[in-house]
C-alpha positions in Angstrom: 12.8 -71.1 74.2 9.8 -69.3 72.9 7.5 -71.6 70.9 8.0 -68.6 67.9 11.4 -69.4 68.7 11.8 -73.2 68.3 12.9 -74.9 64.8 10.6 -75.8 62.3 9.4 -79.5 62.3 10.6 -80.1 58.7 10.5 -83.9 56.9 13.3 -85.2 54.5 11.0 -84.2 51.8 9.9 -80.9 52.9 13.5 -79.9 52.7 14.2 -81.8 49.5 11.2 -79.4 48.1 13.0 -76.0 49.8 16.0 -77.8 48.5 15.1 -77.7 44.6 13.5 -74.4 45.3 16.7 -73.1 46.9 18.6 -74.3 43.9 16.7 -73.0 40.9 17.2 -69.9 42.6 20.3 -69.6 42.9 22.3 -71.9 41.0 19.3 -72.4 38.0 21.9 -74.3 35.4 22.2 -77.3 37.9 25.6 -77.8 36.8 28.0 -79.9 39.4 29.5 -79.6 42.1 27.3 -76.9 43.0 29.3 -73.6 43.8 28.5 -73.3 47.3 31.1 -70.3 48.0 29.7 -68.2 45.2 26.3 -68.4 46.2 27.2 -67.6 50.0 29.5 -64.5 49.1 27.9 -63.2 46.2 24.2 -64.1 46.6 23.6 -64.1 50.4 26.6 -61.6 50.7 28.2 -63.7 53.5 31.9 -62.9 54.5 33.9 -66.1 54.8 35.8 -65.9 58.1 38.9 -68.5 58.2 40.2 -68.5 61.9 43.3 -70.8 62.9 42.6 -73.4 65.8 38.7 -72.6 65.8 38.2 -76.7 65.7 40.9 -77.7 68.4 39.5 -74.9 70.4 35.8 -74.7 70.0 35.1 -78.2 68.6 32.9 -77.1 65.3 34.5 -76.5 62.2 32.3 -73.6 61.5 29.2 -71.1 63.1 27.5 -68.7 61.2 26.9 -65.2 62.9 23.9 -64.5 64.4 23.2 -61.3 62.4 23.7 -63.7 59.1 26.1 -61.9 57.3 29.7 -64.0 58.5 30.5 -67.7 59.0 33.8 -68.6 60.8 35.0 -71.7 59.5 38.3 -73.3 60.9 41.2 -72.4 58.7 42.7 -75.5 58.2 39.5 -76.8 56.8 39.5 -73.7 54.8 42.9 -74.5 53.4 43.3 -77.9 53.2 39.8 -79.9 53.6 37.7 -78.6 50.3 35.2 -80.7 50.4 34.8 -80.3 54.1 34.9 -77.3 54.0 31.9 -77.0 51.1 30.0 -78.7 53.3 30.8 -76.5 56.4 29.5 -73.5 54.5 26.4 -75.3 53.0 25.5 -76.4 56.7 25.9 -72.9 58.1 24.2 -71.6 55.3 21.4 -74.5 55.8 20.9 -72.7 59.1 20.7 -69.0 57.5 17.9 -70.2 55.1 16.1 -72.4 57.8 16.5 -70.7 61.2 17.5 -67.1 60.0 14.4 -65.9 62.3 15.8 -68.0 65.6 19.6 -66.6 65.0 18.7 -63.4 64.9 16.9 -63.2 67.7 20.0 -64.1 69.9 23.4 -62.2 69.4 26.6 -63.5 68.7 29.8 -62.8 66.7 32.3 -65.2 68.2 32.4 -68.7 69.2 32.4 -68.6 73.1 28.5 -66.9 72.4 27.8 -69.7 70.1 28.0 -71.8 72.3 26.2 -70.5 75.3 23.6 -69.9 72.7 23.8 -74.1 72.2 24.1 -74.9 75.5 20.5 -72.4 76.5 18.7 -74.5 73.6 16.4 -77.1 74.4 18.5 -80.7 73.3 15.5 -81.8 71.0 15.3 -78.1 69.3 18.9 -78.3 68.8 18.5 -81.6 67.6 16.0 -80.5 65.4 18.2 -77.4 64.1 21.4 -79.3 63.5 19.5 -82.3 61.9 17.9 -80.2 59.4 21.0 -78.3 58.4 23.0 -81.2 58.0 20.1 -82.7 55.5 19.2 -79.2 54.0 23.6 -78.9 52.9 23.7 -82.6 51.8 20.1 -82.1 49.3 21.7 -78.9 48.1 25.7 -80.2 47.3 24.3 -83.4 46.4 20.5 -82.7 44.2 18.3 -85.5 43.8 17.9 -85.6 39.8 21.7 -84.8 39.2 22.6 -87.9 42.0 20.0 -90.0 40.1 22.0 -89.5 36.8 25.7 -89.6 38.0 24.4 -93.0 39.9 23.5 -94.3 36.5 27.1 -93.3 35.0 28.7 -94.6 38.0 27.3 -98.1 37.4 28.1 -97.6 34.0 31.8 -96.2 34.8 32.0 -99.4 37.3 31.0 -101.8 34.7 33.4 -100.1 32.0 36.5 -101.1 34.8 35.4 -104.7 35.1 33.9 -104.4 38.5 30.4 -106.8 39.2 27.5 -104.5 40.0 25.4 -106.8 40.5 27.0 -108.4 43.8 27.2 -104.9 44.5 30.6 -105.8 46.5 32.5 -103.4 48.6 34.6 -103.1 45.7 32.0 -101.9 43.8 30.5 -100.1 46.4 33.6 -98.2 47.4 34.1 -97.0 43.7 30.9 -95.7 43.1 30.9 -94.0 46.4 34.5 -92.6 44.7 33.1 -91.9 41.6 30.1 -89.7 43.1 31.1 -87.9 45.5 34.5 -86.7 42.9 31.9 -85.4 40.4 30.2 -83.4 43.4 33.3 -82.4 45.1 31.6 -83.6 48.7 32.9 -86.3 51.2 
């Protein structure tokens, strides 16, 4: 691949900045869980694709479109795995906002071009791609400063039931993790 090509070399915190930035543009009242469909319909005008079988068949629960403006996302996941699906769209989205430039210069529509398009990438640029995305979907569902404050009333929320925060047992643990990731509708 072309160096002009290859991913940017991005840290955890350099995304965390494009993160907030990302955010106070287009979802400014930081209210949770973020609305991840709205912005990637009605902000990035992104059509939503459903397709039945496209995990069984193609392993990936969702590709965006090389031209940007479609992401296929498996149906069932569309129908019956919100959360997973949030995050399907925020990943593929990650990759719209972060690698818009390397998409475009490659074409594909369907899933069998996806792939080849995968497969003809250096492993540690895909690496690089996929990493990034992943982190890029998480810091945008999940914002640092709201996660900091639902963590507090978690602990709080914990306490209130009778668990032993400090301990910190799986118990505890396991309903926090609850707690959280109910209040931003993620995994």
């Amino acid at each position: 691949m072309p160096s002009s090509l290859r991913p940017p070399v991005l840290s955890y915190e350099d995304l965390g900045r494009r993160a907030d930035a990302f955010l106070q543009s287009h979802h400014p009242s930081g209210v949770v869980p973020i609305p991840i469909e709205e912005i990637v319909e009605f902000r990035y005008r992104i059509d939503i694709i459903p397709v039945p079988g496209l995990r069984e068949a193609s392993e990936v629960d969702g590709f965006i479109s090389s031209d940007l403006k479609a992401i296929t996302v498996d149906q069932f996941i569309y129908e019956r795995r919100p959360r997973r699906y949030r995050f399907t769209l925020a990943h593929e989205l990650a990759h719209a906002v972060l690698h818009g430039r390397i998409y475009q210069a490659h074409r594909f529509r369907r899933v069998e071009d996806w792939k080849q398009f995968q497969l003809q990438m250096d492993g540690e640029d895909r690496r690089w791609l996929e990493w990034q995305a992943y982190a890029f979907a998480g810091l945008i569902l999940v914002p640092a400063e709201s996660l900091r404050d639902r963590y507090r009333r978690a602990i709080r929320a914990a306490r209130n039931v009778g668990l032993s925060i400090g301990k910190a047992g799986d118990v505890a643990r396991s309903y926090i993790t609850d707690w959280l990731a109910d209040r931003f509708d993620v995994s």
